[in-house]
TIZADO-149506 format. One record per atom (N, C-alpha, C): residue number from 1; y, x, z. Coordinates in pm, 1 decimal. Example, Ala and Ser with C-alpha at 12.3 -4.5 7.8 and 13.67 -1.06 7.14 Angstrom:
milum,py,px,pz
1,-569.0,1319.0,780.0
1,-450.0,1230.0,780.0
1,-330.0,1320.0,780.0
2,-225.0,1285.0,708.0
2,-106.0,1367.0,714.0
2,3.0,1290.0,787.0
***
This chain:
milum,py,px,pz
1,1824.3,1110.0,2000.6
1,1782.1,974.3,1973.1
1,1628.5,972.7,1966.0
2,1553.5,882.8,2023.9
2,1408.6,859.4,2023.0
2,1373.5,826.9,1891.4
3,1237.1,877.8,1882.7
3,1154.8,855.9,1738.1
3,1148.6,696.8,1718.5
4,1192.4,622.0,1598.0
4,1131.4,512.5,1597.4
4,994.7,470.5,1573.7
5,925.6,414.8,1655.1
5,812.7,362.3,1646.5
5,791.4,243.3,1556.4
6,622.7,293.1,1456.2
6,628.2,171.4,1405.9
6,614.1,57.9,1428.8
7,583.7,-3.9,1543.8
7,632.6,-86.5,1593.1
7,716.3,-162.4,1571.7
8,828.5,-85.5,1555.2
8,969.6,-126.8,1576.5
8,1041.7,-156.7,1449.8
9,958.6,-186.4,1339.9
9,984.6,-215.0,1204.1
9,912.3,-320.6,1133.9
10,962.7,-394.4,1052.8
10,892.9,-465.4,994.8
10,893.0,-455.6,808.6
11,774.3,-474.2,785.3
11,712.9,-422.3,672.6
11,694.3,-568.5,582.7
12,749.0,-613.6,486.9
12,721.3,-713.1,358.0
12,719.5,-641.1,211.6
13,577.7,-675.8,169.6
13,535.8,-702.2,29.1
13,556.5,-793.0,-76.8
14,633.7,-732.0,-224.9
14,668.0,-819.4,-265.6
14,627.8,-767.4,-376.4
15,617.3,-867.4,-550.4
15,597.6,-849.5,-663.1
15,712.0,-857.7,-702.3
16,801.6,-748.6,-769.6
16,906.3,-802.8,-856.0
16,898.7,-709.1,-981.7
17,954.1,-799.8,-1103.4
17,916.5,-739.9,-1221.6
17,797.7,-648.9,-1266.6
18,671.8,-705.7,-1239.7
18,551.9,-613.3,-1214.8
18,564.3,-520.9,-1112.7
19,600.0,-488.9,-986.9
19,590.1,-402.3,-958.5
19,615.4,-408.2,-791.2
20,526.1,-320.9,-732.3
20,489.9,-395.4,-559.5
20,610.9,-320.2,-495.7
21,673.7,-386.6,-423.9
21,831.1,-335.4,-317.8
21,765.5,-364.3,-189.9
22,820.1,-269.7,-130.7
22,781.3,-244.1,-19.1
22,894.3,-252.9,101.6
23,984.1,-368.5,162.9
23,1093.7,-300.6,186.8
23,1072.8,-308.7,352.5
24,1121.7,-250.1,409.3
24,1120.9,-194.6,590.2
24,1251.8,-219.9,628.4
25,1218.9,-285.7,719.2
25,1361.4,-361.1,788.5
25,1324.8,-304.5,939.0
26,1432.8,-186.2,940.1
26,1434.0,-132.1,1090.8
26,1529.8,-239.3,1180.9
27,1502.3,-170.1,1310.2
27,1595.8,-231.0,1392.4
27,1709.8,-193.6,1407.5
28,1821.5,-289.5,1399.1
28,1962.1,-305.1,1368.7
28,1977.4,-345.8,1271.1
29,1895.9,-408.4,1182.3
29,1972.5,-432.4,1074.9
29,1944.8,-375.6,931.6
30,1935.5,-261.8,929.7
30,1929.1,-126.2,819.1
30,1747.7,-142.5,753.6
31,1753.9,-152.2,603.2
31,1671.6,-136.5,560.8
31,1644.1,-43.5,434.3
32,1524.6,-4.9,380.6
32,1477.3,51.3,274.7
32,1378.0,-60.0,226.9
33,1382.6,21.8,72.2
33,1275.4,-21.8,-11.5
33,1218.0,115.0,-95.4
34,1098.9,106.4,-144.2
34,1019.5,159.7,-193.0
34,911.3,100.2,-320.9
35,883.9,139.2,-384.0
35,834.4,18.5,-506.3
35,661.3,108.0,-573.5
36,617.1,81.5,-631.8
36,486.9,92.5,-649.2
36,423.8,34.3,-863.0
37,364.3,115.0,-853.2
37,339.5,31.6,-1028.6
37,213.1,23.5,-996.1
38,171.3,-70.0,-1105.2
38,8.1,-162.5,-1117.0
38,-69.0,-0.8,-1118.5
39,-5.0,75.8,-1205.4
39,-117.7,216.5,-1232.5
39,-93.0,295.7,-1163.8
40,-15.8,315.6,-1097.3
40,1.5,416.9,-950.5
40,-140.9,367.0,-862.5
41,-127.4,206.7,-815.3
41,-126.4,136.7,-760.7
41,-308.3,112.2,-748.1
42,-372.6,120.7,-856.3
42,-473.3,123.3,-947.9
42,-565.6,256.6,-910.8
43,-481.3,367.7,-1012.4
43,-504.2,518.3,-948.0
43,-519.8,524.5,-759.6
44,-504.8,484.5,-698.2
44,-527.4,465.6,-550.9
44,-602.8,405.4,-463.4
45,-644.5,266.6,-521.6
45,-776.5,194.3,-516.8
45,-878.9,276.9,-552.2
46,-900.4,316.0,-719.9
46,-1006.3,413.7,-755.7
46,-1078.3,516.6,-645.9
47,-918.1,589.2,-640.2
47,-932.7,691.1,-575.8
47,-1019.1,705.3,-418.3
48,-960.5,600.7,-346.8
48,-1015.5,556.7,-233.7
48,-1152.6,524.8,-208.7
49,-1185.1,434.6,-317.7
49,-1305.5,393.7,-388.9
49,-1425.8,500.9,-376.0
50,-1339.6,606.9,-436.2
50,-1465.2,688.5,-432.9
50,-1453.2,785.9,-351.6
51,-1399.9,772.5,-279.7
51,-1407.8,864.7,-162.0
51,-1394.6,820.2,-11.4
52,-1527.0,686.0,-39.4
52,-1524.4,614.7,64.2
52,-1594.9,677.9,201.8
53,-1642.9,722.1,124.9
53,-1796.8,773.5,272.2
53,-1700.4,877.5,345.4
54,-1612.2,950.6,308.3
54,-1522.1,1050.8,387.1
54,-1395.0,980.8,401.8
55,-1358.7,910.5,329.0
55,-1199.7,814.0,402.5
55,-1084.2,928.2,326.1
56,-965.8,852.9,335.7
56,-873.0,898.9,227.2
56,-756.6,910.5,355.5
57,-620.8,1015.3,328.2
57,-544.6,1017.6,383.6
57,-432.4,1029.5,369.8
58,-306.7,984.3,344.5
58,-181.6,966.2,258.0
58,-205.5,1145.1,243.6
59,-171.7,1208.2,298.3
59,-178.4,1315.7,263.8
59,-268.3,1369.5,137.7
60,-384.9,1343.7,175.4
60,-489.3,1371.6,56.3
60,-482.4,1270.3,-58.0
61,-372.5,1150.3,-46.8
61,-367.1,1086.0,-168.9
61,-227.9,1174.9,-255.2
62,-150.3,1200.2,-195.3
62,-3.2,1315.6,-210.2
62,-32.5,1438.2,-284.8
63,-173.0,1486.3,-226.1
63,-212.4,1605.4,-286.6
63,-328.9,1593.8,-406.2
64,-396.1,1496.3,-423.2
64,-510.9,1500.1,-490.6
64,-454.7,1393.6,-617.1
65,-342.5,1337.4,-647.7
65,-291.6,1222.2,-701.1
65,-196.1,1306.8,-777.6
66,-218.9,1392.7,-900.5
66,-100.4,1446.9,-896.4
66,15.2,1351.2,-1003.6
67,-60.1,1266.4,-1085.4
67,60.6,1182.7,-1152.2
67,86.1,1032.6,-1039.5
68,70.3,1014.6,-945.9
68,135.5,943.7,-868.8
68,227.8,992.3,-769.1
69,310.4,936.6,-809.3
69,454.2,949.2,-692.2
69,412.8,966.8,-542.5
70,451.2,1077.3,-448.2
70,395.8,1042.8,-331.4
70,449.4,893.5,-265.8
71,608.8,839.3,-280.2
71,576.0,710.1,-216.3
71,514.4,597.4,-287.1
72,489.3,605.2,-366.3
72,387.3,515.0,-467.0
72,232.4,490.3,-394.1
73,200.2,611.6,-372.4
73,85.8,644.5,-311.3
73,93.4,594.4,-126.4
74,231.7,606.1,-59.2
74,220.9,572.7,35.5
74,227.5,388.4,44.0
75,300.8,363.4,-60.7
75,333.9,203.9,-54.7
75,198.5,135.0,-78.5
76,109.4,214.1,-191.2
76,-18.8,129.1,-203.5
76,-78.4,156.5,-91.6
77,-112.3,262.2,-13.0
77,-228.9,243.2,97.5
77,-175.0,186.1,217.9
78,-27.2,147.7,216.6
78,25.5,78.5,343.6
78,-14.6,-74.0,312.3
79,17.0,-141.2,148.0
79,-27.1,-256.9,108.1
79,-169.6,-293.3,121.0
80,-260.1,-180.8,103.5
80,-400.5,-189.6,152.3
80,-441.8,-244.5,295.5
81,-326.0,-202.5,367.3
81,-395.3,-166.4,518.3
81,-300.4,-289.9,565.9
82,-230.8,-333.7,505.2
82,-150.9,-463.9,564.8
82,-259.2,-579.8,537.1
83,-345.1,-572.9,370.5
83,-467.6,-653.9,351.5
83,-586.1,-667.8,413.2
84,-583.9,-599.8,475.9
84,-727.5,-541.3,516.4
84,-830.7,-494.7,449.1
85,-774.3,-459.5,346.0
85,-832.4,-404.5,228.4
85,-931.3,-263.8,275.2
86,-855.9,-193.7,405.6
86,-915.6,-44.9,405.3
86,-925.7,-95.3,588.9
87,-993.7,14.3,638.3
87,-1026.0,-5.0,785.4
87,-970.8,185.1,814.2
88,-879.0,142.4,926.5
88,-821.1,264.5,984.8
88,-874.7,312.5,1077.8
89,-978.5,459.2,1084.1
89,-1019.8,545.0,1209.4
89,-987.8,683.0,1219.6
90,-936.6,667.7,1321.1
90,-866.2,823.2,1306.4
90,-737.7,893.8,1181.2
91,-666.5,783.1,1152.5
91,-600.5,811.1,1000.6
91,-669.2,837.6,886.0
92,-817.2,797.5,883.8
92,-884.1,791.4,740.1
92,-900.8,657.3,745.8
93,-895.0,608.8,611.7
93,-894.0,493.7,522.9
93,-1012.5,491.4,481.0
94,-1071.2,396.9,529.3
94,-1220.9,390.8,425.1
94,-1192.0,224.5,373.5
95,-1268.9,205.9,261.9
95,-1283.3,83.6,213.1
95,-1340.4,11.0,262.3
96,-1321.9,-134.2,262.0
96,-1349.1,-249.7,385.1
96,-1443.6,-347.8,350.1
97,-1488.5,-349.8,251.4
97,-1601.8,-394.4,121.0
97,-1653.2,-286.0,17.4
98,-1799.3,-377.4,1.2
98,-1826.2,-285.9,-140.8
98,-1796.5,-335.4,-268.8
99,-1688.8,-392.6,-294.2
99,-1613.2,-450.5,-368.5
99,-1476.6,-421.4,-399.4
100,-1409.7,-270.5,-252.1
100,-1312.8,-255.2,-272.4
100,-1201.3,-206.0,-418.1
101,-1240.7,-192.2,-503.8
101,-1164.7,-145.1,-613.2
101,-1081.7,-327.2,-638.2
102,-1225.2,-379.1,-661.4
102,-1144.4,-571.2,-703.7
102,-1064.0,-596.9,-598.0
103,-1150.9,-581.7,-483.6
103,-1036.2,-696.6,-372.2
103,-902.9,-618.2,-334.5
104,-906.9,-516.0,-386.1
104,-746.8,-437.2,-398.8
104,-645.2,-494.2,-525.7
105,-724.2,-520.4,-602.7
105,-645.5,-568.1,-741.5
105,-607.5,-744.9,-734.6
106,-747.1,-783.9,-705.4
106,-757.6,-921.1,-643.7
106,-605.2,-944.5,-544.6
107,-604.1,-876.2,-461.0
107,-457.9,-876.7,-338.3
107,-351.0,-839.1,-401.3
108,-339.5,-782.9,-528.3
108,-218.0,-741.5,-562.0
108,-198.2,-856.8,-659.5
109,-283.9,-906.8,-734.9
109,-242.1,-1043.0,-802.2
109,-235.2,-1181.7,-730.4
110,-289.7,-1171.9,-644.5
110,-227.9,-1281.6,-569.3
110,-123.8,-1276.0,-468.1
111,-71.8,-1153.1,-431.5
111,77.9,-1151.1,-406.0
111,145.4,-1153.4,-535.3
112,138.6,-1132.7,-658.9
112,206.0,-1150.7,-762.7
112,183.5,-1321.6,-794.0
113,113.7,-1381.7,-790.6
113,114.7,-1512.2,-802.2
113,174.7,-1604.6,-731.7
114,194.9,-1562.9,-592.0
114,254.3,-1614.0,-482.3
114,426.0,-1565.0,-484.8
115,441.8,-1486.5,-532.7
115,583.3,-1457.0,-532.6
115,638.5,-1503.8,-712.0
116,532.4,-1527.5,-766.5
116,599.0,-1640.2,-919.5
116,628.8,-1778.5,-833.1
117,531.5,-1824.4,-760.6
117,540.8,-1935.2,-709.7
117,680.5,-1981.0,-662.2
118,702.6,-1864.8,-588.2
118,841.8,-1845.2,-479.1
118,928.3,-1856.4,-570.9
119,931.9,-1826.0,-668.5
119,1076.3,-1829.2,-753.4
119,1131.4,-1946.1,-808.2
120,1287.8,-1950.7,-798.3
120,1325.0,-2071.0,-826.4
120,1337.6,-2096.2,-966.9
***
């Protein structure tokens, strides 16, 4: 069977009960979720933050993150890069402002505001 390409998936961000879901809806049908906390979430911005001038790499967030979950760590820098929060070259992440620590937190509360909104 061929590798699925990401492409071939679609990716929604959501706030539920404090906490960022990540769920992937492959093709056919079949999905996952993955979930994220404000301080995982937090810890990863920082992190990025300061290790802007060299760029960050799920990998080096996996290894250098040791109280964050590795998919914690993957869900926040995918939520980053869905914001445009980070700019992708070569699979390093660098920050997309010099403001990035806020406009990461900034994006995560206003998908949390927007999904209070949503609720019935």
């Amino acid at each position: 069977m061929p590798r699925m390409r990401r492409a071939d998936r679609r990716c929604d961000f959501r706030i539920v009960h404090g906490e960022l879901v990540r769920t992937v809806k492959r093709p056919g049908g079949r999905s996952y979720q993955h979930t994220c906390s404000l301080e995982s979430f937090a810890d990863v911005a920082r992190f990025t933050e300061e290790h802007a001038a060299s760029g960050v790499t799920t990998n080096m967030l996996w290894s250098e993150l040791d109280d964050v979950p590795c998919t914690q760590a993957t869900v926040a820098l995918e939520f980053l890069k869905d914001r445009g929060c980070v700019e992708v070259e070569r699979r390093r992440c660098r920050p997309a402002s010099e403001c990035f620590f806020e406009d990461a937190l900034c994006e995560w509360h206003a998908l949390a505001h927007q999904c209070e909104m949503e609720e019935p």
